[in-house]
C-alpha positions as CSV (number, residue, x, y, z in Angstrom):
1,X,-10.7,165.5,17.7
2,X,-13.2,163.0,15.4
3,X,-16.0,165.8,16.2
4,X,-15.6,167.8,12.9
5,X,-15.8,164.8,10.9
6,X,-18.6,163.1,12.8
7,X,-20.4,166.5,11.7
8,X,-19.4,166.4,7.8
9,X,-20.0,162.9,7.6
10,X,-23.8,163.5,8.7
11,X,-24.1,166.5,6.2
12,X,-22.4,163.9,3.6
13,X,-25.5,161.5,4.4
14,X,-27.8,164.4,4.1
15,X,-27.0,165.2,0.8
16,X,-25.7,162.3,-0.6
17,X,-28.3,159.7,-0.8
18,X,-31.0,158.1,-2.8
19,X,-33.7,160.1,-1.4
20,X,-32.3,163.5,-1.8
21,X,-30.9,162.9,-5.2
22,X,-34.0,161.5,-6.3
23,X,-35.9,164.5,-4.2
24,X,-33.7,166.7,-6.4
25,X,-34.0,165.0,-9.8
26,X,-37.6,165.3,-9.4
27,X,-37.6,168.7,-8.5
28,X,-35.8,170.2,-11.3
29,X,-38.5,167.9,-13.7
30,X,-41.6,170.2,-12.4
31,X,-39.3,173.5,-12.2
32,X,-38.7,172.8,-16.1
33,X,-41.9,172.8,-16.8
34,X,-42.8,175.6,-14.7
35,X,-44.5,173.6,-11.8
36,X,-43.5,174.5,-8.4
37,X,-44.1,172.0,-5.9
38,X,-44.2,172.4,-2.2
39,X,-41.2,170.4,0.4
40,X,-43.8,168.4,2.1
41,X,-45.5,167.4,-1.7
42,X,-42.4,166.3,-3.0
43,X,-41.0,164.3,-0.1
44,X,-44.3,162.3,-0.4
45,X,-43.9,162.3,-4.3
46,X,-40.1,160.7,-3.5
47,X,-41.7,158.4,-0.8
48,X,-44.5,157.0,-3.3
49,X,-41.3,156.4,-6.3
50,X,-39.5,155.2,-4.0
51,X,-42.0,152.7,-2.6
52,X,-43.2,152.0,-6.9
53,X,-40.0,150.7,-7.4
54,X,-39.9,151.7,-11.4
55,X,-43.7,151.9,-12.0
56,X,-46.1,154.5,-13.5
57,X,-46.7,157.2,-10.9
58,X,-50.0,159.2,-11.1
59,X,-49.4,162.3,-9.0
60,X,-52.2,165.3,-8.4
61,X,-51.2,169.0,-9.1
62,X,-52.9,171.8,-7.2
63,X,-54.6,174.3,-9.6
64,X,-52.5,176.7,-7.9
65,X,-49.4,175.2,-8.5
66,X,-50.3,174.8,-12.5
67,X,-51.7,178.7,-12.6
68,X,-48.2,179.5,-12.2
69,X,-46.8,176.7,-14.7
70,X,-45.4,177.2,-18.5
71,X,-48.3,174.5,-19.9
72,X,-51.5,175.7,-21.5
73,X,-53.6,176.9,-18.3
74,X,-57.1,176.7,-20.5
75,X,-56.7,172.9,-20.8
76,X,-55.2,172.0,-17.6
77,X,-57.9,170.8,-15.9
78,X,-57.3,167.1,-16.4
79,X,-54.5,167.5,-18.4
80,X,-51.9,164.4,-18.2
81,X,-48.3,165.6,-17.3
82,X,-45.8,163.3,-18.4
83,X,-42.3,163.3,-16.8
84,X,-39.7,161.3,-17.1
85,X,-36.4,160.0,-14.8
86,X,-33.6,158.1,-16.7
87,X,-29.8,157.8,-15.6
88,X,-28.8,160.7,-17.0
89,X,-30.8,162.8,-15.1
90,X,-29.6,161.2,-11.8
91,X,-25.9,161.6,-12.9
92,X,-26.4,164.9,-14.0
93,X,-27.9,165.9,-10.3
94,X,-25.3,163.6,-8.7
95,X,-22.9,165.5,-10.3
96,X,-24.1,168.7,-9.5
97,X,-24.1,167.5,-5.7
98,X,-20.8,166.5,-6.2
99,X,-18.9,170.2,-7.0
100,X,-21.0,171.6,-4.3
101,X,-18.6,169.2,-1.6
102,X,-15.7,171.7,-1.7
103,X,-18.1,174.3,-0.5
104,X,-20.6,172.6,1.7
105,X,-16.9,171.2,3.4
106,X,-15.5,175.0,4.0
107,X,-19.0,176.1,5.5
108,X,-18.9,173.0,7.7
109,X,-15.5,173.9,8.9
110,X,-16.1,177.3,9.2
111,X,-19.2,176.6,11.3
112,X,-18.1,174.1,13.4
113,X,-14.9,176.5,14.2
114,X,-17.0,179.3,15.5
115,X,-19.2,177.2,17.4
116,X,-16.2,175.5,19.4
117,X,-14.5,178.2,19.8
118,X,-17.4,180.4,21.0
119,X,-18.1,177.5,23.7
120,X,-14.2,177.8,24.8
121,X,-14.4,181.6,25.2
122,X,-17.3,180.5,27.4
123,X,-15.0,178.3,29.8
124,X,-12.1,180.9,29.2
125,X,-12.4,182.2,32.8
126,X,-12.4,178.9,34.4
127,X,-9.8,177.0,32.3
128,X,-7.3,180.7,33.5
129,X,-8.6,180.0,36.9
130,X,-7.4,176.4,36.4
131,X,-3.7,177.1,34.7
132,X,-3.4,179.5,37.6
133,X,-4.2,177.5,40.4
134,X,-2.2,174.9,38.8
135,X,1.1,176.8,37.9
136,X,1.6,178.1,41.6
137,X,1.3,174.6,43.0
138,X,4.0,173.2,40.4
139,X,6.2,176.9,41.4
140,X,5.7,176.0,44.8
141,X,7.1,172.5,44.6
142,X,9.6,173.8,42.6
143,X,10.6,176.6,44.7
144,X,10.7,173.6,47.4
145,X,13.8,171.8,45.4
146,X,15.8,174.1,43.8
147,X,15.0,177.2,46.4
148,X,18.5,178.2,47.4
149,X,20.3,178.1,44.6
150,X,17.9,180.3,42.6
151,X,17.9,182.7,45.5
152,X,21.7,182.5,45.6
153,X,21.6,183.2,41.3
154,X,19.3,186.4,42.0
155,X,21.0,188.1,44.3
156,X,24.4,187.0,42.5
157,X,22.5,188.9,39.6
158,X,21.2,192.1,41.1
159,X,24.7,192.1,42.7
160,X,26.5,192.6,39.7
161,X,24.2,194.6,38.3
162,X,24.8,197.0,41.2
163,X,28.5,197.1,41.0
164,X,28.9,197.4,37.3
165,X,26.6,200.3,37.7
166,X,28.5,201.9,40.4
167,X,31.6,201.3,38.3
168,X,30.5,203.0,35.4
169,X,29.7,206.1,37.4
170,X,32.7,206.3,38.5
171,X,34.9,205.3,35.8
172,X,32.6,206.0,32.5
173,X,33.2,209.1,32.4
174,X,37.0,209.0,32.6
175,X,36.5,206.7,29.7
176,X,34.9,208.7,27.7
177,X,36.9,211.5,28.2
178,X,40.3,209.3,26.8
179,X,38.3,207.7,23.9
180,X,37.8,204.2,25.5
181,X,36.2,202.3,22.3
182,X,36.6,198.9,24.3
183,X,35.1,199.9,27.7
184,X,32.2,201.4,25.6
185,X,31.3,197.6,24.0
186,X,32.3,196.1,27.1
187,X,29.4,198.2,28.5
188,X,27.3,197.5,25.9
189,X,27.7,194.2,26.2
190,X,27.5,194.3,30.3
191,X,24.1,196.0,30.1
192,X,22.7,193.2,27.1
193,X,24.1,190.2,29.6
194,X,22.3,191.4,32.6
195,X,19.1,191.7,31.0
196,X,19.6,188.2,29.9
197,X,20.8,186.7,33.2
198,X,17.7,188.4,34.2
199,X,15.4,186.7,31.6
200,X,17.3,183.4,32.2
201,X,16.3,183.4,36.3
202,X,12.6,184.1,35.0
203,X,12.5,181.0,32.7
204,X,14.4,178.9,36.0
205,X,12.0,180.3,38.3
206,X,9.0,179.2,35.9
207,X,10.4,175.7,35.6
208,X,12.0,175.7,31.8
209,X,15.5,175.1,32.1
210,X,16.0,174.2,28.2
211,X,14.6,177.6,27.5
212,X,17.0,178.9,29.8
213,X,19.7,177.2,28.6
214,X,19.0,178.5,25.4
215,X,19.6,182.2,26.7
216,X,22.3,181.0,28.3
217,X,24.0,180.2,24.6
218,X,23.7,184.1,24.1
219,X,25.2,184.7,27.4
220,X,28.4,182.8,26.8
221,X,28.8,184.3,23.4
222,X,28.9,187.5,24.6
223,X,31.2,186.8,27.6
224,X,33.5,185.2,24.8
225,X,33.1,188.8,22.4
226,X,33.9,190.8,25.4
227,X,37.3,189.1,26.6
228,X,38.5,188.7,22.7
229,X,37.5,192.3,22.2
230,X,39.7,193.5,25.7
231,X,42.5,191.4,24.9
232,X,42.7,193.0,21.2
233,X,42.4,196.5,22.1
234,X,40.5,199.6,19.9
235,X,41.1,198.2,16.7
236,X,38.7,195.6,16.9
237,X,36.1,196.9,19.3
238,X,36.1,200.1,16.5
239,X,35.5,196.9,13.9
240,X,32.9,195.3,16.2
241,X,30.9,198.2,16.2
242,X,31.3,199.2,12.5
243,X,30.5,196.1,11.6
244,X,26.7,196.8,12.2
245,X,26.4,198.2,8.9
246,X,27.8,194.8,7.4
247,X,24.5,193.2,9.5
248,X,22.0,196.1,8.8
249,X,22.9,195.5,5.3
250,X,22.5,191.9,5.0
251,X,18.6,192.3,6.9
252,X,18.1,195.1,4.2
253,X,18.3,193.1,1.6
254,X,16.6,190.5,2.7
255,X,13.9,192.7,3.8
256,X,13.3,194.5,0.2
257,X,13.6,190.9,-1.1
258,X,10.8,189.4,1.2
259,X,8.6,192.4,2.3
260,X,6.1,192.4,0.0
261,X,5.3,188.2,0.5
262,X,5.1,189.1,4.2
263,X,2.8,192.3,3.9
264,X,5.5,194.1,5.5
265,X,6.6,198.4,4.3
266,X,9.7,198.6,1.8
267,X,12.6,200.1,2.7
268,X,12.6,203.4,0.5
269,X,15.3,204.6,-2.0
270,X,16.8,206.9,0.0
271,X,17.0,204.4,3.1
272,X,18.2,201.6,1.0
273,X,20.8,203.9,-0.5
274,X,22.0,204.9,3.1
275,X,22.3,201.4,4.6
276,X,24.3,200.1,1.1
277,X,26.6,203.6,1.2
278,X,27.3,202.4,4.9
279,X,28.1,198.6,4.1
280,X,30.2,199.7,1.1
281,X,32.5,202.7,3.1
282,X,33.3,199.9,5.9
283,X,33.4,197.0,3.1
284,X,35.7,199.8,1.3
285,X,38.0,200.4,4.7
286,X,38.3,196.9,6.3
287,X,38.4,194.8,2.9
288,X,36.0,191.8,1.5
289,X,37.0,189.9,4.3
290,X,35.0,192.3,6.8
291,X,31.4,190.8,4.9
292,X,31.6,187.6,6.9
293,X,29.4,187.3,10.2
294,X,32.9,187.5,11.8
295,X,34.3,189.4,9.5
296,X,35.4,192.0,12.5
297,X,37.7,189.7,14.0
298,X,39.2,188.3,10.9
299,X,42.2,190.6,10.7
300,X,43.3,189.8,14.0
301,X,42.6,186.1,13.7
302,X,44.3,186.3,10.1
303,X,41.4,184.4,9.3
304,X,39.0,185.3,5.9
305,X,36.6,183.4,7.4
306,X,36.4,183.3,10.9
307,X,33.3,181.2,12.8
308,X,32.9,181.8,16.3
309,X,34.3,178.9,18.0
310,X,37.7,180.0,16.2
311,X,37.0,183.3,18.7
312,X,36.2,180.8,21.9
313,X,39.7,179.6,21.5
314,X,41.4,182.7,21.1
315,X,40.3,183.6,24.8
316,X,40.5,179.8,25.6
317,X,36.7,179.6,26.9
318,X,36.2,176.7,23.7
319,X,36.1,174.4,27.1
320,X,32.8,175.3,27.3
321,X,32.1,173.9,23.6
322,X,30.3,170.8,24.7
323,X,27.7,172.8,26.4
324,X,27.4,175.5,24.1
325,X,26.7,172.7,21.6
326,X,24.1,171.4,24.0
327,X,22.0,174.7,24.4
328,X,22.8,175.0,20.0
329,X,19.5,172.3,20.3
330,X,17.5,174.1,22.5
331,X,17.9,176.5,19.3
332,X,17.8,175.0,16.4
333,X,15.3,172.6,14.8
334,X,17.5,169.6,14.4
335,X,16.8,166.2,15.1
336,X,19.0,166.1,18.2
337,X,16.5,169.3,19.8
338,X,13.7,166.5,20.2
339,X,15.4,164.0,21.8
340,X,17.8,165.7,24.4
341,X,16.1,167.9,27.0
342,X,17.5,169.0,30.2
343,X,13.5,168.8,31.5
344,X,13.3,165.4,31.9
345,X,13.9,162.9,34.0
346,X,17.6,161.2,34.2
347,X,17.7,158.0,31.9
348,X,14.3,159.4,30.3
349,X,14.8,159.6,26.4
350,X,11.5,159.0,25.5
351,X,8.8,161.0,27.1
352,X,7.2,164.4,25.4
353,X,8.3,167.4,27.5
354,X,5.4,170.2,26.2
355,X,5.8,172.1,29.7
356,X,7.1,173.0,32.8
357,X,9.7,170.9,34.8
358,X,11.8,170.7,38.0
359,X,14.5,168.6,36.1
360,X,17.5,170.3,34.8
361,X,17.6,173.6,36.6
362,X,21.0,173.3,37.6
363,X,22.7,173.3,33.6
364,X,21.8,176.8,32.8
365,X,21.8,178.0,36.7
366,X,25.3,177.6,37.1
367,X,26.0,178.5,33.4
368,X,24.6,181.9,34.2
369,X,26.6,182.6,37.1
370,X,29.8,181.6,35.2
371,X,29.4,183.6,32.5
372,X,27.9,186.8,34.3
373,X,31.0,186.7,36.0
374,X,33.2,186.3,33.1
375,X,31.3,189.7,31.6
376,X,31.5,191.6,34.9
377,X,34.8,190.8,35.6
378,X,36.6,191.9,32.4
379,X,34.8,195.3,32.4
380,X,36.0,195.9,35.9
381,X,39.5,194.9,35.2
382,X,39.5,198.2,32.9
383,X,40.6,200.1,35.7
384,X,42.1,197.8,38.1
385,X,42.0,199.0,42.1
386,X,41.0,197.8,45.7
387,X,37.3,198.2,44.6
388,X,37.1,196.2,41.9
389,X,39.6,193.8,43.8
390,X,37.2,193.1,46.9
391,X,34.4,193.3,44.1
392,X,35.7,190.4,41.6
393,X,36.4,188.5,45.0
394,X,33.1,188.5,46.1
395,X,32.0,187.5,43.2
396,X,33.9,184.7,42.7
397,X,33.0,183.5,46.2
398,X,29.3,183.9,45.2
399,X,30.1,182.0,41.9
400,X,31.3,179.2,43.5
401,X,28.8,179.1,46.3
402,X,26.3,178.6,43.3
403,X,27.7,175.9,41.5
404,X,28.4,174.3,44.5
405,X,24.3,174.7,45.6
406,X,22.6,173.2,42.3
407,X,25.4,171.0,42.4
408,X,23.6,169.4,45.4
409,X,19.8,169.5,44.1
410,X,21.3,167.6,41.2
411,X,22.6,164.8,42.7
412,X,19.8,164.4,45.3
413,X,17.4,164.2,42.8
414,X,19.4,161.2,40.9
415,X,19.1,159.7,44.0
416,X,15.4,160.0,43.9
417,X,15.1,160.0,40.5
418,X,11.4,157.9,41.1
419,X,10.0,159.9,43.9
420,X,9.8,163.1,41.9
421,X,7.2,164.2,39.9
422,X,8.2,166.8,37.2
């Protein structure tokens, strides 16, 4: 990492030392005067100085050099050329050296920049090759440990994915037809919680359970959201959704506020003035209380200002608190986000986790299928018969079957904790 300034500290010596400021000094003498002399003529000029030590100098001019000169050219031949270095003429080239830094530092940066990264480009294929080769042998080890649980999670995931599709065809259109506002968001929110059980086995078959974790924090919220949102009926899911408008506002005006630091397009008048006309009908409808990020639920909850953990314990899931509080750091930038990681090692606070691991699968694995089946589950019980029945008992079974499976990775690796290598 010392390479840059290795290379700024020679072009610092370059310029910056008796020779050269001399070398200059000297040079700007003759150019006053008209005189131009040649690089190899002036380094031995600065050699002889140098060597003099303070002493009369008597340097030769070429004719041609004095041709081109500002003194009389009729008398030259002979003539005596007095010039003279005091301090003030080395400070006043020192100087000048001196404000030339901040530039001669940026084109040193610049240069060395393109040169490195030019030579990296130039190992790019082999350093892919490299990650490659390396990835699939760490997947392979991990597929090794944690292999049937994960496999148990997929299929628990495309299962689900396949009844609450089938369900829909059957019953969405039935729904539809009576005005179901709650199976709607309960869809909604079914379709957004598979495609994140779907990102979370990704990041768990890649070997980055805190990432997953942190999905898995979206997960539960929205298995929370959907059970509050059946339990209270139309009212609410009609807020829910409305209450868009409260959150396209807020981002508006942020947007208009920030957009032109961040290079980004205003919003024009006219779109401005629809999202605000939007916010202000539903602020108009639902009352003040509706502008809080919870505002939706606050009627219900008789709450002005509802948070979400006041939702979790109105469908009694705040149980899962603790670890939704534990993925919050796999989120956020606190302090406690560098110090606790599902990635490492059991007893491990200390080492730096910038990768991959095979520790920690099992928090968001089993999260996943808990949740998944909480969201599932309370769309199906919309329309309750034999099918959905069989289907929720399946399920469950599955669910269990999970738990139970990273369960048993978990405590096998405590066991031995110093054979494995994450």
């Amino acid at each position: 990492m010392d390479l840059f300034e290795k290379s700024f500290e020679k072009i610092l010596n370059e310029n910056i030392n008796a020779k050269t400021i001399l070398k200059k000094v000297v040079d700007k003498k003759y150019q006053d005067i008209g005189i131009k002399i040649e690089e190899n003529k002036l380094t031995e000029i600065i050699d002889m100085l140098v060597a003099k030590q303070g002493e009369t100098l008597n340097v030769h001019i070429e004719d041609e050099c004095i041709v081109e000169s500002k003194i009389n050219h009729e008398n030259a031949d002979g003539e005596i050329l007095n010039i003279e270095i005091n301090d003030s003429d080395i400070d006043d080239v020192f100087n000048r050296v001196l404000s030339t830094l901040p530039e001669i530092y940026n084109n040193s940066v610049e240069t060395t920049a393109n040169g490195l990264l030019k030579n990296i480009r130039r190992k790019l294929p082999f350093i892919l090759k490299k990650n490659k080769s390396e990835r699939e042998i760490f997947e392979k080890e991990l597929k090794k440990l944690w292999n049937k649980p994960i496999k148990l999670l997929e299929f628990f995931i495309f299962l689900v994915i396949d009844i609450g599709a089938n369900f829909n065809n059957h019953y969405g259109k039935i729904a539809l037809k009576k005005n179901d506002v709650v199976f709607e968001v309960l869809l909604r929110l079914f379709a957004r919680s598979c495609q994140i059980a779907s990102e979370i086995l990704v990041l768990l078959k890649a070997g980055f359970p805190d990432g997953a974790h942190a999905r898995w924090r979206t997960l539960h919220e929205i298995a929370v959201v959907a059970m509050f949102i059946d339990k209270h009926g139309d009212e609410v899911a009609k807020r829910y959704l409305l209450h868009e408008y409260v959150e396209d506002y807020k981002g508006a005006v942020q947007h208009q506020h920030f957009c032109e630091s961040t290079n980004n397009i205003p919003l024009t008048d006219e779109e401005f003035e629809e999202i605000e006309t939007n916010y202000q009908n539903v602020i108009n409808r639902f009352g003040s209380d509706f502008r809080g990020d919870y505002g939706w639920a606050s009627r219900i909850l008789n709450n002005k200002k509802p948070n979400f953990s006041d939702i979790e314990k109105d469908v009694q899931l705040d149980k899962w608190r603790p670890d939704y509080k534990l993925a919050s750091h796999n989120v956020h930038a606190n302090s406690m986000g560098l110090s606790f990681k599902l990635g490492r090692l059991p007893g491990d606070s200390k080492s730096l986790l910038i990768g991959a691991s095979m520790i920690g699968i099992d928090e968001a694995g089993q999260g996943t299928a808990v949740s998944l089946l909480k969201v599932i589950t309370t769309l199906l019980f919309r329309k309750t018969n034999m099918d959905v029945l069989i289907s929720c008992s399946i399920l469950m079974k599955l669910e269990n079957e999970i738990s139970s499976e990273f369960i048993k990775v978990r405590k096998m690796i405590e066991q031995h904790k110093e054979s494995i290598t994450i």
